[in-house]
Structure formats: C-alpha cells, structure tokens
N, C-alpha and C positions, 0 to 999 in steps of 0.2 A: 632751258625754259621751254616748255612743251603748249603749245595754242590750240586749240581745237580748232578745225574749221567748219565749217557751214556744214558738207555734205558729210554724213556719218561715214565712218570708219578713216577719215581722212584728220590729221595732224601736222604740224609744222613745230619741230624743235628747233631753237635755237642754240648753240651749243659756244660758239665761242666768236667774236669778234675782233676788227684787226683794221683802225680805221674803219672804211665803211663796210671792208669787207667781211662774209660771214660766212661761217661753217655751221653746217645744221642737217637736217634730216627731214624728210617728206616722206612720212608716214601714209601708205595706202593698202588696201585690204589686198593687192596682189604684191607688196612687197615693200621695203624700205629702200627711198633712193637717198644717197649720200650728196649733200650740196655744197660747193656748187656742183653741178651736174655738163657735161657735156651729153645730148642726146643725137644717135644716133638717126639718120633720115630716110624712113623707107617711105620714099613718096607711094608707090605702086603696089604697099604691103611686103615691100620689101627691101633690105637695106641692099643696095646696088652690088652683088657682086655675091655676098654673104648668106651665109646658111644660121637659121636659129642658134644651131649649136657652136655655132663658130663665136655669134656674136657674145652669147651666155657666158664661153668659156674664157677662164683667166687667159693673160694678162688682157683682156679687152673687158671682159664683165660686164659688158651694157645694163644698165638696170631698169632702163626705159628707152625705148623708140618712138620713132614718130610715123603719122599716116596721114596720107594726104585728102582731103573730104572731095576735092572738085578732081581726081583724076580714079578716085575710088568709084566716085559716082558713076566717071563718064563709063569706066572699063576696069572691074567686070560688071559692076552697077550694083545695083542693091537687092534684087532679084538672086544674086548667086552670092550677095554676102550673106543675108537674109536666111536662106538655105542652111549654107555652110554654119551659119550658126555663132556671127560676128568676124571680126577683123584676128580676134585670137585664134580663133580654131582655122580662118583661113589660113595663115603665116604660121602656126604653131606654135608662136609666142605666148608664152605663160607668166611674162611681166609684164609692168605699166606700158600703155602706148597713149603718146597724147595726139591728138589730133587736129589739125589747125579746120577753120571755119570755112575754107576756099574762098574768101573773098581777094587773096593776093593776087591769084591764077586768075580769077576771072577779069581781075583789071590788067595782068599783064599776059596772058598767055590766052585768051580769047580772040578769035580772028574780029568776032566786031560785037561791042556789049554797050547797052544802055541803061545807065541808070536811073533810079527815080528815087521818091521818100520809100516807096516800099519795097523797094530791091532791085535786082540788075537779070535783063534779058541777055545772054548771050549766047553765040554759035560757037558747038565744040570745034577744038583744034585739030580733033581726029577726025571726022567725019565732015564739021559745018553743020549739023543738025543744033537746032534752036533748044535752049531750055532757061528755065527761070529761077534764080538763085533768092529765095528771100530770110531773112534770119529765123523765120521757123523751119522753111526748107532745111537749113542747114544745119538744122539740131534734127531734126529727122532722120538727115542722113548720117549723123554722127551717134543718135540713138540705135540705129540698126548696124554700125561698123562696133557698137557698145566697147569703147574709148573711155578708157581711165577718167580721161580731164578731156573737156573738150573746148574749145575756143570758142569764142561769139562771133558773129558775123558782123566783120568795118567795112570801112572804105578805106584804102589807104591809097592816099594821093602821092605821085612823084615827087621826087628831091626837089623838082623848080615849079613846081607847082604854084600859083600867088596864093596872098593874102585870103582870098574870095573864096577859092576853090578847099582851103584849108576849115574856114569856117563851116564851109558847108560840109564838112567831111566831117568835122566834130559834131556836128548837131545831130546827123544822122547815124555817125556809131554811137549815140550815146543814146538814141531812140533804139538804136537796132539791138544794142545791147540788155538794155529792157526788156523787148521781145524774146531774145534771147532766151533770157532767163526766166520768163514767165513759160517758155513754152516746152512740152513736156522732153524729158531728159532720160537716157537708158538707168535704171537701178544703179545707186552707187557711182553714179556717173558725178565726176567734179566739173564745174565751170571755172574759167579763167576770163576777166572782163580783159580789154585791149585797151590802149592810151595812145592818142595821136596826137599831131600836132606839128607834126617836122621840128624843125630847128630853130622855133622860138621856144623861148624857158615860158616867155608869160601865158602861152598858150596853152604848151604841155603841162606846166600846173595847175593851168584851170580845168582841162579838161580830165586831168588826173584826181582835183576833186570829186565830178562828177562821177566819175566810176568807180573810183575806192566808198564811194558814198550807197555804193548797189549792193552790195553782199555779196560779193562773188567768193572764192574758196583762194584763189592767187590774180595776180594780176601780171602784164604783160608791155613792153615796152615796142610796139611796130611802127611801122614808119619810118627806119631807120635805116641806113645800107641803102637806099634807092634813089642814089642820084646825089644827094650832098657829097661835101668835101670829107674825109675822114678826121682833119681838126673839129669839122662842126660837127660830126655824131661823135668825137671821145665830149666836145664840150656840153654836149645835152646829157648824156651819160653823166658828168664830174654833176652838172647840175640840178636835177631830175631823180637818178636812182635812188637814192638814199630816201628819200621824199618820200616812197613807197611803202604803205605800210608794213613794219619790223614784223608785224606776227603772222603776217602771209610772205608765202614763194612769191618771189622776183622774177621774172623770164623776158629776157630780151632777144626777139624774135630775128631767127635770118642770119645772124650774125656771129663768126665770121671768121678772119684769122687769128693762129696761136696767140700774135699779141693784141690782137679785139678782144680774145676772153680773157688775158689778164687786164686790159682796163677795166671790161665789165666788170670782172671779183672786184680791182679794186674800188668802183664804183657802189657796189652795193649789187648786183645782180647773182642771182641763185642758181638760174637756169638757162642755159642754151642749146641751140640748134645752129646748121648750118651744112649747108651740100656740098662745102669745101673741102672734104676731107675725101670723100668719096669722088669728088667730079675731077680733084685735082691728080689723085691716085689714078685715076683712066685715062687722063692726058699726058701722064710722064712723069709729073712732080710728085717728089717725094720726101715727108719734111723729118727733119733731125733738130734736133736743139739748136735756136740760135739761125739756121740757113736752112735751104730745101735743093732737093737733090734733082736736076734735070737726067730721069736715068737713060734721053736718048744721046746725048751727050757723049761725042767718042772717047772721051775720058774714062767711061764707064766700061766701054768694050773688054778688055784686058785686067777689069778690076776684079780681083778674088774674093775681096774682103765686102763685106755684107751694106746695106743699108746704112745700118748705125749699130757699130759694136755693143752701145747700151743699151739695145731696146731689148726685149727679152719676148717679141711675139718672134712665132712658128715659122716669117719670112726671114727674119733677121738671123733664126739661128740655125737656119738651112741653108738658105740659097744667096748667094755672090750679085751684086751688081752685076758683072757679065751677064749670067745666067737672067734676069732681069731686062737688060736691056735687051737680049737674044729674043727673049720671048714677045717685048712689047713689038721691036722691028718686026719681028715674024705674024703681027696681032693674035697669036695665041690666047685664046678665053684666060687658059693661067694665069696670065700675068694682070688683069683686072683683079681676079680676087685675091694676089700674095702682093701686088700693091695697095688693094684697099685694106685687108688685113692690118699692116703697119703702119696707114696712115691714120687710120682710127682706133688702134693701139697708143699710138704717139699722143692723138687728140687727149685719148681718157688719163695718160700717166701724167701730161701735163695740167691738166685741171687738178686731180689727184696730188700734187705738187706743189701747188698753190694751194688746196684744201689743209695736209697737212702742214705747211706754212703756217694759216691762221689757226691750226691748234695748237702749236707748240709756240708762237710768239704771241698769241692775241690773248684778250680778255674773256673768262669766261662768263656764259651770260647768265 
C-alpha cells in the first residue's frame, strides 16, 4: 500500500505487517530506504571512522545517514557549508541524510543555555561563544546543510524531569513545531514533527494528537533513552508506537541497543538511529549475535579466529581478534575503523533480519 506524503517526490509503502511490526519502504527522490531502517550517525558530516564508500558498499549499504544541525553549525558553520554547496557535496554522500533540529545538544551539551517561549540562548562547548537557537534558526540551518528530512526544533526534558517541566515542554514543541513548519525549508526538503512527553502514555497521546494533527511528511518518537528505566521506555514504546499514524515513517530518536531496535520493530517503529555502534566500536566492544565482544580482553590476545565467523564484512573476513586487540592496545587509527566497520555491519544485517522476518511471516498490506 503505497501513501504519498506531503512534500513531493516523497512516499511511504507499506508492504507487509507482523503484529505491530512493519516492513515498507521510504520513497525519496535521492533513493529508496528499506524499513525498518537502522541509520547510521555522522554527527560532524561524518560517520566516525568511515569513508563514503565504505559505508555505500555491501554488506553495510547504508541508504541513509544522519547529521548533526547544532555541531554542524558550531564547526564548520554555514559559511563553508554554504559554499561547498550543502552537507552532500561536503561528505560526498549521494544518499538520503536526515538531520536532527539540535535542540537535544543544546539542552545537554551546552556549557550554560536558557530557555524561553521563543527559543534557547546558549554558549558553545567548543569555544563558550554565545548563539541563539530558535525553530526558524534551525530550519535555516538545516535549509543550507539541504537535508533529505529535517526535524523541528523541541524541548526535550530529562528522564526525571516533573510533571511542570513536562508540560511546559509540550506546549512549547508543539508551538515550535508550527514555526517549524511555517518557516522556509531547502527544495525537496521533508519535515518530521517530534512527540514528547517522557513516560506518561496520557501525555504522549495527547501530545502525539497535537502533532500528527500538523502535516508533517513522518513523525518521530524523543524523549526517550534520557534518564528513565529501560522497563519504562520498552513500556511507552508497547504503548504509544503503533498509535502513530500507519501511512507515515515512524522514527524513534537516540535509540539504542541490538535489542532496543527489536522492541522498537516490534512496537511499530520504522526508523532508527543511535552512536552505539560507532562509540562502542571505539571503546572496545564488539557485538555478535546474542553477546558483545570485550576485544581488550586477554582472552582475545592469542585468538586467530575473527570477530564472528558469520559476519561477512571486510574485518571479519580478514583480520583475527589478536590482530584487533594488538592494534586497539597499540591505539592504532586502524583499529577505530575495522571495529566500526563490523559493528555497523552487525547493526544493518540485524535490522535486515527482522525486516525479512515480517516479510515472510507477516500479513501483507
């Protein structure tokens, strides 16, 4: 069952169902993403380790990346995106990149920000120099990185956040989201609105009215991963996702590990992200079916035999745990990228796993 969405050239198939989860397709005029989707995270224009063509090429075939608005802004700024002639010709990348609004950065990674109804002052992390983040700003600056899909500017409040602070955080993504979308957008550009609420259901569905009520092209699940228990984000997920409307992309933001993304599928969610795969691969860990590989581990020292004998990327079918743990002990640059390599190889054939899952058992739609 094929949806049009709002912004031209943009579609959402649905193709087969499996409970709430769903197999389908996100039609965009740079390419067709298969869903559900793991998307790769280049905060900095670029995916931490990896090269265009690495990430392009099988077994990993990323068909979408992500970029970050509030660290693109800070460094190299918009002056030298501008120039270069968007975020694609900076990176090279010649498929979809979505782009998150920076409003998450600004409330956790800002040395000191204040907010208001009309957006948030704060000093960068790199320098301390002052700048003002408001939901037009931030289609601005997502107009000139000219970003597939771009997100709205929220507020997203901490896990323990009260009642008070929750509300007031709904009213104002639901205003800023408006803005958002009134305010001018690069060609071709998709909008995704955001849904908050933390870990009340009767919040998240009201304010999940609100925003499926705007027109946006997909919609988005945040707030989530930041401080709650992991029983209370799978229980808003079982409760919540499916909720979201069947004929737009799902995407639940930030999140998370291997079995975060099968709860989300089988919640109903379409699309993810998450720096796990890339930040964990930097620090040592390395995941296989089922467990994750500690490869500073003296067990590793003397092991011949690769990562995970099934995986089928360029580390697994080359080089030896020893040879791996040699290089991370040594901090050799290699071993960043032939551990991130497989660990977002892993990320995509697991998703991929579960996709083909709900086509061969599930209902077609």
């Amino acid at each position: 069952m094929l949806y049009e969405l709002p912004t031209k050239g943009f579609s959402f198939e649905l193709i087969a169902t499996l409970g709430h989860a769903r197999a389908g397709i996100l039609h965009t005029p740079r390419g067709d993403i298969e869903t559900p989707v793991f998307m790769p995270v280049g905060t900095a224009g670029t995916v931490k380790a990896m090269t265009a063509d690495e990430l392009r090429a099988p077994p990993l075939d990323a068909k979408i990346i992500l970029g970050n608005t509030y660290h693109l802004y800070l460094r190299p700024g918009l002056e030298v995106i501008g120039h270069v002639g968007g975020l694609h010709k900076l990176a090279a990348w010649d498929r979809p990149i979505l782009t998150d609004s920076g409003g998450f950065q600004v409330f956790s990674l800002a040395a000191i920000n204040e907010i208001d109804d009309e957006g948030v002052t704060f000093r960068s992390h790199i320098d301390g120099s002052k700048h003002r983040l408001t939901p037009e700003v931030s289609m601005q600056i997502q107009r000139v990185l000219g970003s597939d899909i771009a997100m709205v500017f929220d507020q997203c409040p901490p896990g323990d956040a009260d009642e008070s602070v929750h509300e007031v955080a709904l009213r104002r993504t639901t205003a800023w989201a408006k803005r958002s979308l009134a305010a001018p957008h690069a060609d071709g550009q998709a909008v995704f609105g955001i849904v908050q609420g933390g870990i009340d259901t009767g919040r998240r569905l009201r304010h999940m009215a609100e925003i499926t009520a705007l027109g946006f092209d997909g919609h988005a699940l945040g707030g989530l991963a930041v401080g709650e228990s992991l029983a209370e984000t799978y229980r808003i997920l079982d409760e919540v996702a499916h909720v979201l409307p069947a004929e737009k992309p799902r995407y639940l933001m930030g999140v998370g590990t291997p079995a975060d993304l099968e709860k989300g599928i089988g919640a109903g969610i379409d699309m993810f992200d998450c720096v796990m795969p890339t930040r964990n691969a930097r620090n040592g860990y390395l995941f296989t079916e089922g467990t994750r590989v500690n490869i500073p581990n003296n067990s590793n020292r003397l092991d011949t035999g690769p990562i995970d004998p099934s995986c089928p990327c360029a580390t697994c079918r080359t080089h030896s745990r020893a040879y791996l743990r040699h290089l991370y002990q040594a901090k050799e640059i290699l071993y960043a990228r032939l551990a991130t390599l497989h660990n977002l190889t892993f990320y995509a054939r697991h998703v991929r796993k579960l996709r083909d899952r709900i086509l061969a058992e599930g209902v077609r739609a």
